[in-house]
C-alpha positions in Angstrom: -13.1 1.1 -19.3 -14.2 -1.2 -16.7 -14.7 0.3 -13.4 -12.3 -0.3 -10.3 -16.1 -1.8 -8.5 -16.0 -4.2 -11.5 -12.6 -5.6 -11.3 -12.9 -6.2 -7.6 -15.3 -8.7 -7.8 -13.5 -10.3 -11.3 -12.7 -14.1 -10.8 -9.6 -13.9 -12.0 -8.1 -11.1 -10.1 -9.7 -12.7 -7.0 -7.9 -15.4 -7.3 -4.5 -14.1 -8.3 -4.5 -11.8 -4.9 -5.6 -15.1 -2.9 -2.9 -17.5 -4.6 -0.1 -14.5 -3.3 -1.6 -13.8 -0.1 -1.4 -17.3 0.1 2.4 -17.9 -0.6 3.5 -14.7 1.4 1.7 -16.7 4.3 4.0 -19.8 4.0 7.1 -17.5 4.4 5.6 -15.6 7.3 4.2 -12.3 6.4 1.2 -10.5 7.4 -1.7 -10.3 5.5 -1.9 -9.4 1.9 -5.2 -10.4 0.8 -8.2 -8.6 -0.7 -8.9 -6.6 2.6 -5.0 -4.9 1.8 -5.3 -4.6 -2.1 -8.3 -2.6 -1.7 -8.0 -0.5 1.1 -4.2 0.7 -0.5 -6.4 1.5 -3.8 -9.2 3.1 -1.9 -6.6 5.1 0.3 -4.4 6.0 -2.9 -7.6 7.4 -4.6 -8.2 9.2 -1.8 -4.9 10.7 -1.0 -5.2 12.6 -4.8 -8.9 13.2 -4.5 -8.1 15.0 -1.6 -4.8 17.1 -3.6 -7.4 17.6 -6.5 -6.3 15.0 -9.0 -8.9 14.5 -11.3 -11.4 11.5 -11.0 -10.0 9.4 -13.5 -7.1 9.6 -12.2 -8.4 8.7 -8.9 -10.0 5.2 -10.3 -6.2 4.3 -12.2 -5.2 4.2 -8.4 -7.7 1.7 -7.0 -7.2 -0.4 -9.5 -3.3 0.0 -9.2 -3.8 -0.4 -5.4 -5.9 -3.7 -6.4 -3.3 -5.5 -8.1 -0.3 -4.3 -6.7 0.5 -7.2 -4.8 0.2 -9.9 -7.2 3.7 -10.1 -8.3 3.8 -12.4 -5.1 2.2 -15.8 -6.7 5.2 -15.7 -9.0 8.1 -14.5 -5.8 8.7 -12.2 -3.2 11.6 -10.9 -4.6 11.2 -8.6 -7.2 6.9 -8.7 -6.5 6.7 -5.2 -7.6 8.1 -5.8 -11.4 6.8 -9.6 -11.7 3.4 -7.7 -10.6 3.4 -5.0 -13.3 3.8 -7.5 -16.0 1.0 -9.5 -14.6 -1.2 -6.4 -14.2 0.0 -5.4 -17.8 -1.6 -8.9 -19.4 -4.6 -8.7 -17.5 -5.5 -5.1 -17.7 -4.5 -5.3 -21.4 -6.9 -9.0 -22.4 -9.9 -6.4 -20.8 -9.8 -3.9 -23.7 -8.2 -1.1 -21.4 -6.7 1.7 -22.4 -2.7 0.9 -23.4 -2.1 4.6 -21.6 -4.2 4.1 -18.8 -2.5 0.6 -18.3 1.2 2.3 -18.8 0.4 4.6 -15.8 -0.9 2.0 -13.5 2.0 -1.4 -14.5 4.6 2.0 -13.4 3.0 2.7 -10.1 3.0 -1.2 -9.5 6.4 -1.5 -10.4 7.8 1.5 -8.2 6.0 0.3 -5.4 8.4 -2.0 -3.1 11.1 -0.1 -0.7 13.9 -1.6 -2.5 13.6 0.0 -5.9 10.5 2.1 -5.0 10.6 5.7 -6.1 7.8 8.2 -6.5 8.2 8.9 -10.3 4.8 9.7 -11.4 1.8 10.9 -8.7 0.2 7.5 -8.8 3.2 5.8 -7.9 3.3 8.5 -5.0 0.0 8.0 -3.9 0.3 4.0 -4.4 3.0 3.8 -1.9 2.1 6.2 0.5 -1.2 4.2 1.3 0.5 0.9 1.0 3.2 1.8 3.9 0.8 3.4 5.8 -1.6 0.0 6.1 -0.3 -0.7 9.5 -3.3 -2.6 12.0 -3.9 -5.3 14.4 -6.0 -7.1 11.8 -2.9 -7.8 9.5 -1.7 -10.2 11.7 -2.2 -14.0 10.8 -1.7 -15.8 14.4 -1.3 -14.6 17.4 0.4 -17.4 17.8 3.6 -15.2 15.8 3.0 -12.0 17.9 5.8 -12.6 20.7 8.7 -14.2 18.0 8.0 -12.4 14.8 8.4 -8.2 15.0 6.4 -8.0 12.1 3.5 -9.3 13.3 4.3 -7.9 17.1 4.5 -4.0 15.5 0.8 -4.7 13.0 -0.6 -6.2 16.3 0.2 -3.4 18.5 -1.1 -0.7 16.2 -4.7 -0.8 17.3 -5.4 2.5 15.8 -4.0 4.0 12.5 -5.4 7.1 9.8 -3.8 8.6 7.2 -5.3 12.5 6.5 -4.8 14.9 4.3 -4.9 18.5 4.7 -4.7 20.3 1.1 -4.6 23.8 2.0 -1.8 22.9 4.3 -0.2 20.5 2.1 0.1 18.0 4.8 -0.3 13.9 4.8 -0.5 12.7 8.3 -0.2 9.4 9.5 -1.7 9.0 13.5 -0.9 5.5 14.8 -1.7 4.4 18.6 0.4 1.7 19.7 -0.1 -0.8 22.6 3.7 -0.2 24.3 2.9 -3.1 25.8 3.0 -5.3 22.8 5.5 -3.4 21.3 8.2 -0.2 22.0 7.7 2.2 19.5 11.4 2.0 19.0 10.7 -1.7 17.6 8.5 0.0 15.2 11.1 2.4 13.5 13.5 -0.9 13.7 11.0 -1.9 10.7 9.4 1.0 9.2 11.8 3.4 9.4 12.8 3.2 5.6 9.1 3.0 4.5 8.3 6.4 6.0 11.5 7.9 4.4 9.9 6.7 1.7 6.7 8.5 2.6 8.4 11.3 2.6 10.0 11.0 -0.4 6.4 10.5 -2.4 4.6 13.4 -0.4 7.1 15.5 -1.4 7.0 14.7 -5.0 3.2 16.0 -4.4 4.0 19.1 -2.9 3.2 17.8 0.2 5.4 17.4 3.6 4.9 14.0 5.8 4.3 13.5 9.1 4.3 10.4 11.6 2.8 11.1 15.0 2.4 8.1 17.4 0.8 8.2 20.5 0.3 11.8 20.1 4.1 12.7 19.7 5.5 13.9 16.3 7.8 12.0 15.2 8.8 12.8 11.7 
């Protein structure tokens, strides 16, 4: 099977993730270029190396993280399933495994809050370190900081980690946000179903979620 370090670097893929990032930038979102795909796939991976999933495993979710996004050359809506069919064709025309593709084009497709679920532990971990990517350096203009909350929330976050404690069975996600740029109320206004949906996919690994900002628990 070619190697998550492999498919970073294919042509192809490259330019799939730069053509989507590209469109979702017409229509005013933050940044979903390589610097996203890979951190979510590098951040999934770690989430179930960390909970003891098995290193195979653990590659299935860069490369799920990688592509998960792609669905956006074709539309926003519906990126999640468009994505997975994508991913499907060009996991598939590299010789991979039909199995191993199975398990990654279902953790694609699961992934976006308006039909995402947690229905297999790489869908979990997928969306998990794709709602968590929250930072200043998602933001494509300041320009859009004062008008768009979207940006405003990303640009205030000028600190964010996700941990994960296995003994204690505990995903954490610290954020420090600039009050200044943003109320942390404003940030719940747009993230509060995503970290429901946190929830959700730590508790389908055995795991309870919590969201502490500026050193105050909130969830």
């Amino acid at each position: 099977m070619l190697s998550f370090e492999k498919l970073r670097k294919d042509e192809e893929i490259l330019k799939f993730i730069e053509k989507a990032n590209g469109v979702l930038g017409e229509i005013g979102y933050t940044e979903h270029g390589v610097a996203h795909a890979v951190k979510t796939g590098e951040d999934a991976s770690r989430i179930l190396a960390t909970l003891g999933y098995d290193e195979h495993m653990c590659e299935l979710a860069k490369i799920a993280g990688l592509l998960h996004d792609i669905g956006n050359v074709i539309n926003r809506c519906d990126h999640a399933q468009s994505g997975a069919f994508l991913a499907n064709d060009i996991l598939r025309a590299r010789d991979f495994d039909y199995g191993d593709v199975i398990d990654i084009i279902t953790a694609i497709g699961h992934h976006d809050e308006k039909t995402a679920a947690p229905v297999t532990p790489l869908a979990a971990a997928l969306i998990l370190a794709d709602k968590s990517d929250v930072r200043t350096s998602r933001v494509r203009s300041k320009e859009t900081v004062h008008n768009d909350i979207h940006d405003r929330v990303n640009y205030a976050v000028f600190s964010s980690k996700l941990d994960v404690d296995r003994e204690k069975r505990m995903i954490i996600l610290t954020l420090k946000i600039d009050t200044l740029v943003c109320p942390v109320m404003e940030y719940f206004e747009i993230f509060l179903e995503r970290m429901v949906l946190c929830k959700k996919s730590a508790a389908f690994l055995k795991c309870d979620f919590e969201l502490i900002i500026n050193d105050t628990r909130l969830l």
